[in-house]
C-alpha positions in Angstrom: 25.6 36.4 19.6 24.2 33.4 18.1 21.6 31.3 20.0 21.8 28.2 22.0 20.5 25.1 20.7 17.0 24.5 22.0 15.3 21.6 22.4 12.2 20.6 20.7 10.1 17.4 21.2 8.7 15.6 18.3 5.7 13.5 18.3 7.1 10.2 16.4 3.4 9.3 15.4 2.4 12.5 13.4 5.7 14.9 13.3 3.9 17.3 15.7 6.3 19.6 17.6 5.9 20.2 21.3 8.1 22.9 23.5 8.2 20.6 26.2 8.0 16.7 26.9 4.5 16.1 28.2 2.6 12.9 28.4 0.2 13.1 25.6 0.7 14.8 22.0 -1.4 18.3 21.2 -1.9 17.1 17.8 -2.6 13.1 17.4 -3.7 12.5 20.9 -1.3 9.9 21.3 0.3 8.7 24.3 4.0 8.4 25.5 5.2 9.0 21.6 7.0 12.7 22.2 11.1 12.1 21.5 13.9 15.1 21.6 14.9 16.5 18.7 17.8 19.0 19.0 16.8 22.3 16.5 19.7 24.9 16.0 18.7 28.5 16.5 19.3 31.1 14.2 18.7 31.1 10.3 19.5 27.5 8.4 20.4 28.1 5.0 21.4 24.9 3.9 18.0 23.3 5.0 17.1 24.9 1.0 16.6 22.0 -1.3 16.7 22.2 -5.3 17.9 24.9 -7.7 17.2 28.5 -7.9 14.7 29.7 -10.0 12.7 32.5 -10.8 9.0 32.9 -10.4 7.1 32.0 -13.9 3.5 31.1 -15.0 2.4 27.5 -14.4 1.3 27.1 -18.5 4.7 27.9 -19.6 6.3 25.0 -17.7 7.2 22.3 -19.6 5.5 18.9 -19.1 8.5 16.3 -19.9 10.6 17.9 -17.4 10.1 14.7 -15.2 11.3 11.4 -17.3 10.3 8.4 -16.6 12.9 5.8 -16.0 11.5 2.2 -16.1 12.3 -0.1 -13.2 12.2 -3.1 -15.5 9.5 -4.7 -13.4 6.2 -4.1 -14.0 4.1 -4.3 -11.2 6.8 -2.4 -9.6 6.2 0.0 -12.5 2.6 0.4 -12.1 2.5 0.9 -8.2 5.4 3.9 -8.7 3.1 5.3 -12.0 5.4 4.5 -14.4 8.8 4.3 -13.3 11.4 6.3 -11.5 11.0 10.1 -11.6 14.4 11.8 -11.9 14.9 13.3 -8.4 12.5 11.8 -6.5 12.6 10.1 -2.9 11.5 6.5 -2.7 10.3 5.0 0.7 10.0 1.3 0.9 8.9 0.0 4.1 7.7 -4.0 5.4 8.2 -5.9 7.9 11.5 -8.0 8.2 11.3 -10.8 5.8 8.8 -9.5 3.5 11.2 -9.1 0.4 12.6 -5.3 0.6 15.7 -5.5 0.3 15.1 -8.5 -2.6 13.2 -6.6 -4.5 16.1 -3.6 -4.5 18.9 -5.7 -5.1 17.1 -7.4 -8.1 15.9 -3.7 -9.3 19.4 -2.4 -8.9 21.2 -4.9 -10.5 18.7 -4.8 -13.4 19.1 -1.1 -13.9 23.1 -1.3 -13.3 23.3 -2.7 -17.1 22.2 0.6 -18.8 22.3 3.1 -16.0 25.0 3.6 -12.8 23.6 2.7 -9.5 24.9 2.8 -6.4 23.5 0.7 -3.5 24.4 1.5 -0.1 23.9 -1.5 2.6 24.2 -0.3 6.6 22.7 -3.6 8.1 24.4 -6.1 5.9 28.1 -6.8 5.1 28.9 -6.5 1.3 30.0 -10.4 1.8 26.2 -11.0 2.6 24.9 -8.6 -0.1 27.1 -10.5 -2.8 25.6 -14.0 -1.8 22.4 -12.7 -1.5 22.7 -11.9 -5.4 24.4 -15.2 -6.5 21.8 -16.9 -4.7 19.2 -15.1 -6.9 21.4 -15.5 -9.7 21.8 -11.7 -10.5 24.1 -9.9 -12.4 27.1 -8.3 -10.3 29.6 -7.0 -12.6 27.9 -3.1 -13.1 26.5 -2.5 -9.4 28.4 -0.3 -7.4 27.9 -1.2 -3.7 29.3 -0.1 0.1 28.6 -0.6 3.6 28.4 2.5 5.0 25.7 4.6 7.6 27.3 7.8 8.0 25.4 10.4 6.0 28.6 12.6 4.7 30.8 9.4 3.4 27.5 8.6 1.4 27.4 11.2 0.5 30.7 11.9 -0.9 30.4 8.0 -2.6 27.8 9.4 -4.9 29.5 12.6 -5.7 32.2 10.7 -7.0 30.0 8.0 -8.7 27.2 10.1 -9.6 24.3 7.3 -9.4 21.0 7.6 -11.4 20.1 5.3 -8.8 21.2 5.3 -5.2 19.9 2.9 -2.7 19.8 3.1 1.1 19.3 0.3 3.3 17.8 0.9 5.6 16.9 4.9 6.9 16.7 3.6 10.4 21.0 3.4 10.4 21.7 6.5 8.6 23.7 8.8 10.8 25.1 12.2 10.2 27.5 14.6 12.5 25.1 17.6 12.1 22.7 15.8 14.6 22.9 14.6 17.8 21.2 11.1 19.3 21.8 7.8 18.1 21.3 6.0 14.8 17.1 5.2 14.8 16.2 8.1 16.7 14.0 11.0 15.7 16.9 13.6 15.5 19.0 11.4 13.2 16.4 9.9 11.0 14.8 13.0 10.0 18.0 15.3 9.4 19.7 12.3 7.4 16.3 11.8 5.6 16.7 15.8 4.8 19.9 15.4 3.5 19.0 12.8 1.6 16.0 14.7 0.0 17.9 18.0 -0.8 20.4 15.7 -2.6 18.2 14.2 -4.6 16.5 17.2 -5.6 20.1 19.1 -6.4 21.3 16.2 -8.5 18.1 14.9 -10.1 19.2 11.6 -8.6 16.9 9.0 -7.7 17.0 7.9 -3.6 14.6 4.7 -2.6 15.1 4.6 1.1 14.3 1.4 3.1 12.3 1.5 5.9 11.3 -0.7 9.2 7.4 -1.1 10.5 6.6 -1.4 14.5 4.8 -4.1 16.1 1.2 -1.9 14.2 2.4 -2.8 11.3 3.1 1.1 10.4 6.4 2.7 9.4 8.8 2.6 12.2 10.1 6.3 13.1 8.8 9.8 13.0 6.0 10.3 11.1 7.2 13.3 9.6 9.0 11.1 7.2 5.6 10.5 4.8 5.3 14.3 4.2 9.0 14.5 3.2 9.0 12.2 0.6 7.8 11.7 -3.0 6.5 8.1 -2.6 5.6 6.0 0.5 5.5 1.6 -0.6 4.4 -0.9 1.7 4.9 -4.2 0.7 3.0 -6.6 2.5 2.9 -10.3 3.4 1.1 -12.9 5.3 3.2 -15.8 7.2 1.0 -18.6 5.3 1.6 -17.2 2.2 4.5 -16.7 -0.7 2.7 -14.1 -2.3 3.2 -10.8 -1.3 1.4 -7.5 -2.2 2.9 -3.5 -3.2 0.7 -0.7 -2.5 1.7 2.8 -2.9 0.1 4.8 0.2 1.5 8.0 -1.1 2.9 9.1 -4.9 3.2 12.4 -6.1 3.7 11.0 -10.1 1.1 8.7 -9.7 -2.5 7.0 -8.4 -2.8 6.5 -4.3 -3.2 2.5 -3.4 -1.8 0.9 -6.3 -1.7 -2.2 -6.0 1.7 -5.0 -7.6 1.2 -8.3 -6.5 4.3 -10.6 -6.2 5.1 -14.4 -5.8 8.3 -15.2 -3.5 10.8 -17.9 -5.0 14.0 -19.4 -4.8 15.4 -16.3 -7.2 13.7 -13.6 -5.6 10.4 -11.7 -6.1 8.5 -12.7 -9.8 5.3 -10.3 -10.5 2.3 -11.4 -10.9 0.7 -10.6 -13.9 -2.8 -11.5 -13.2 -3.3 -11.5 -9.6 -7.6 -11.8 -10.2 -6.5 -16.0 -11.2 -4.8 -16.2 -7.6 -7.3 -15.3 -5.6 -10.3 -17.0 -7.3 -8.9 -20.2 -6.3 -12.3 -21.7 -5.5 -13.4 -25.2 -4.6 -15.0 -27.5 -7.3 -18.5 -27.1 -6.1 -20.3 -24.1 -4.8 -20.4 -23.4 -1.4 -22.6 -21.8 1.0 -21.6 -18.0 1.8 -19.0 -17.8 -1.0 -19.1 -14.9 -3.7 -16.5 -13.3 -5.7 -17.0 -9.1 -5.9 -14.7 -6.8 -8.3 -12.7 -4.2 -6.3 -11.1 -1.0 -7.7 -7.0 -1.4 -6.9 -5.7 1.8 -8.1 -6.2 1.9 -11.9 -6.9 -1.6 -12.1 -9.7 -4.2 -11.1 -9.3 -6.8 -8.5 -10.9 -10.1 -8.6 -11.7 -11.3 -5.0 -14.0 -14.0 -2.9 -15.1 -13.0 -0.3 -16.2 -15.7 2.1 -18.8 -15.6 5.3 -19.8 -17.7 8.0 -23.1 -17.4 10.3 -23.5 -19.8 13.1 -25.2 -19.9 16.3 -23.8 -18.1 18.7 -22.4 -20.1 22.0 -22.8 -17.3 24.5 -25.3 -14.5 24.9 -22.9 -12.0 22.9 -22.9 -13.1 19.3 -19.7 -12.4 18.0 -18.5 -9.8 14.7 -15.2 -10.6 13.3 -14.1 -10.1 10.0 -10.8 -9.9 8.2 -9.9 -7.5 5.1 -12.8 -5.9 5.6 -13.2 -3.0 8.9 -15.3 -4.6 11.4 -17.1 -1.6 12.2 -18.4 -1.2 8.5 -19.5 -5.0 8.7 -21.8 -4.1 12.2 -23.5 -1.3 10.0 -24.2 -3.9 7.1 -25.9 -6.0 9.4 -28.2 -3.4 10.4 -29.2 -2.4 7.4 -29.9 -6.1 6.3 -32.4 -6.5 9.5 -33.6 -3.3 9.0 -34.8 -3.5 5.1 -34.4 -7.6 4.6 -35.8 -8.3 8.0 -33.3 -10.8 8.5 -32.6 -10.9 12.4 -28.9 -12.3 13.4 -28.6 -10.2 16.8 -28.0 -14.2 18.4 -25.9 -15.4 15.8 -21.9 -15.1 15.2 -20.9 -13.6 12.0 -17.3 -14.2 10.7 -16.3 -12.8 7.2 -13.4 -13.3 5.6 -11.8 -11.9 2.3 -9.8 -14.7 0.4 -6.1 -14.1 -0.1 -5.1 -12.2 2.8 -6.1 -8.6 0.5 -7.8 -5.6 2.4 -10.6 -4.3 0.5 -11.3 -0.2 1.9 -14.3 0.4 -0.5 -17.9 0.4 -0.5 -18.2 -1.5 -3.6 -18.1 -4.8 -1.6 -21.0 -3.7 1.0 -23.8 -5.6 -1.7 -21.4 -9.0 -2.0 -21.1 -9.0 2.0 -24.5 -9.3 2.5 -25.6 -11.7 -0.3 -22.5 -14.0 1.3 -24.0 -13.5 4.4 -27.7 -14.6 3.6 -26.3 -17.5 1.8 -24.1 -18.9 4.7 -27.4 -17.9 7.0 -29.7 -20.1 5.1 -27.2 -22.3 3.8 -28.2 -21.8 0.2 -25.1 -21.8 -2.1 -24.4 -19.1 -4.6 -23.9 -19.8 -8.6 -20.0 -19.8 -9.0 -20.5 -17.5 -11.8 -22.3 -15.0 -10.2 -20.5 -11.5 -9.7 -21.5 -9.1 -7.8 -20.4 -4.8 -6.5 -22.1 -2.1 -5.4 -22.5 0.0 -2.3 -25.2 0.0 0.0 -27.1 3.1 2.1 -28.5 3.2 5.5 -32.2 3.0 3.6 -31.6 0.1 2.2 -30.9 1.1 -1.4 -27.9 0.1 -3.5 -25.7 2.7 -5.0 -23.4 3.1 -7.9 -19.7 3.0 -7.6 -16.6 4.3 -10.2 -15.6 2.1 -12.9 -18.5 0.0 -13.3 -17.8 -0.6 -16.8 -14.2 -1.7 -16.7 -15.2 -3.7 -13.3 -17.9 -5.8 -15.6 -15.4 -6.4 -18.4 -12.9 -8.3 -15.8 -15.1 -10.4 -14.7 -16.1 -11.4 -18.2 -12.5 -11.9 -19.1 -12.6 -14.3 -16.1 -15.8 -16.7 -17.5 -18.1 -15.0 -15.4 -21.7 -15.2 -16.7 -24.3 -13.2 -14.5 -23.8 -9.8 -12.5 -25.5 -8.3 -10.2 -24.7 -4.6 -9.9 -26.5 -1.0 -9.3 -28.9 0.3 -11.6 -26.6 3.3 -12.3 -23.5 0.8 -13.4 -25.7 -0.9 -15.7 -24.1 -0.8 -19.2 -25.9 0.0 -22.2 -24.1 -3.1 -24.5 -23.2 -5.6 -21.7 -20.4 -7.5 -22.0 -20.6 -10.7 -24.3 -21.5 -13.7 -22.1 -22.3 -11.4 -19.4 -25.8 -11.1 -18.1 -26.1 -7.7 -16.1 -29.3 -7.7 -13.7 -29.6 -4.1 -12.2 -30.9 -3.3 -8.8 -31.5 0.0 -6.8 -32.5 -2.0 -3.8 -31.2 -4.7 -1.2 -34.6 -6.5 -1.4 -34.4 -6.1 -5.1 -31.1 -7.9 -5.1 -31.8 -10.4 -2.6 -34.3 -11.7 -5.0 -32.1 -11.6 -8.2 -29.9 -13.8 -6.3 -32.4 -16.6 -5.5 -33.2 -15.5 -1.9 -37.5 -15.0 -1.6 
């Protein structure tokens, strides 16, 4: 006799399963995030995706078994590693209004000329998709397109069109008569996501799904969804600002947190094809607590300002705030500068801010914070050619970080005439026009910018 369904409860945050509900989740911690998700009993052979194969030695694979297929956008290019792998899974999340379903549309009807694509819409009519794309001024005559949510029907569209391409907008509507719950749910979004993924992998079709983010800013759903596909894209964008920014937070072809930079216009999303120029928009005159640092994006370098601002603090808890860079790593930088600068600000509010609305995770920028810090402190302005990376340790020295070399040659590209960088990313030939000034300490570095 077969068995009964059981019922399982899923922890939305980190795809943890639980027997029972309970209040807080055995693996993340988190609170109030366990949802149902009905499990059959009993052996599922149809949950096995991609071909069979026999077992063989690793050296005798081939390498070009995975062709690239170019997106004909390049930034969109460099965040995915290259292009579109045949039979991956694509995940493009942001938050409504940041360009996702732009982007797609202009991808897809760029690919549609030498490739078939089929883009499937389940939050928009294919009226609205169609003046969407005569709006942007795309071309419409070789995209195949429907409005449909139920997992079988699409799936039986692309058996008969057999896309290189398929498009689904967005995962959160799929639904699919092997699950039970609504459309949104735990139990529907991670079978149809499953169905989607064996598909891709029988066919060697390419599926970008689209994907919603909660009020965090993370991806909207179970989180279960990151380990089942091949690459995770966030795009992301400030309310103030047209530009908007493509980082992969997960790739299996290619580098982790590349970064593609894009403007907004009246016909879609343009790329950016030196984003360094946009965010080095700096005033005419130097300015007290201003410097720019180079930051590692990927497999490129990032020009970025990074901008502070000490004042006297109004109540007896000076405050730390900073934006783009984690507040707790700011606190730490502080103490190291009173500990080896002797340079007290325990009464004064600190407010640090990186330009261009661009979140900078590395250590490299630990040595630029501080010198911007000292200079809004004293109010003693920085040379506006002056660069400046490097890490720096609880003992006050400063350390080397990866891709010294390539960092120095951007900033000489960009005019920049005078570096100040780790001993151990000193070049041996600098740069022409670039004058490197190594340092293995913060007091060493303090006094190469100026500050006795």
């Amino acid at each position: 006799m077969a068995k009964a369904p059981k019922a399982l409860w899923v922890c939305r945050e980190c795809g943890g399963d639980h027997a029972k509900w309970q209040g807080q989740c055995a693996h993340c911690q988190g609170w109030n995030c366990l949802e149902e998700l009905q499990a059959a009993g009993g052996k599922r052979g149809a949950g096995w995706a991609g071909e069979r194969s026999a077992v063989t030695a690793l050296a005798s694979v081939r390498l070009d078994e995975a062709p690239r297929r170019p997106s004909g956008i390049k930034e969109l290019d460099r965040v995915l590693g290259g292009g579109f792998v045949a039979g991956s899974v694509v995940l493009l999340a942001g938050s409504p209004g940041a360009g996702k379903s732009t982007v797609l549309l202009q991808v897809s009807c760029a690919l549609a000329e030498r490739a078939s694509v089929l883009y499937v819409t389940g939050e928009e009519s294919l009226t609205q998709l169609a003046l969407r794309a005569e709006r942007l001024e795309l071309s419409r005559e070789q995209l195949r397109v429907a409005a449909e949510t139920r997992v079988e029907a699409i799936l039986a569209h692309a058996e008969q069109e057999k896309p290189a391409l398929l498009i689904l907008d967005s995962v959160q509507t799929l639904h699919t008569d092997d699950a039970e719950g609504a459309a949104g749910g735990v139990t529907q979004v991670r079978e149809a996501t499953a169905r989607m993924v064996r598909y891709a992998k029988q066919t060697g079709t390419v599926v970008i799904l689209v994907g919603h983010v909660n009020k965090e800013g993370g991806l909207a759903g179970p989180r279960v969804l990151e380990h089942m596909i091949d690459t995770f894209m966030m795009l992301e964008n400030a309310s103030d600002s047209r530009f908007r920014m493509l980082r992969s937070l997960k790739n299996r072809f290619g580098a982790v947190n590349e970064l593609g930079v894009f403007a907004m216009t009246e016909r879609g999303l343009r790329e950016v094809a030196n984003p360094s120029a946009i965010f080095l928009s700096r005033a005419g005159t130097p300015a007290a607590g201003s410097l720019v640092v180079v930051v590692w994006e990927g497999s490129r370098p990032l020009l970025v300002e990074v901008q502070a601002l000490v004042d006297g603090g109004q109540s007896g808890h000076p405050r730390r705030l900073s934006v783009g860079i984690e507040a707790n790593r700011l606190a730490l930088l502080l103490a190291v500068l009173h500990r080896h600068a002797g340079l007290a600000l325990g009464d004064q509010d600190v407010f640090l801010n990186v330009v261009g609305g661009v979140r900078v995770a590395e250590t490299a920028s630990d040595l630029a914070v501080l010198l911007a810090t000292v200079s809004s402190f004293r109010n003693q302005a920085l040379s506006a050619s002056l660069i400046v990376f490097g890490e720096v340790g609880l003992s006050g020295e400063v350390r080397p970080v990866p891709q010294g070399v390539e960092r120095l040659r951007e900033a000489a590209k960009h005019g920049f005439t005078q570096a100040i960088v780790p001993k151990g990313n000193a070049p041996r030939e600098a740069p022409e026009g670039l004058t490197v000034i190594p340092v293995t300490t913060l007091a060493e570095a303090l006094s190469a910018a100026g500050f006795s």
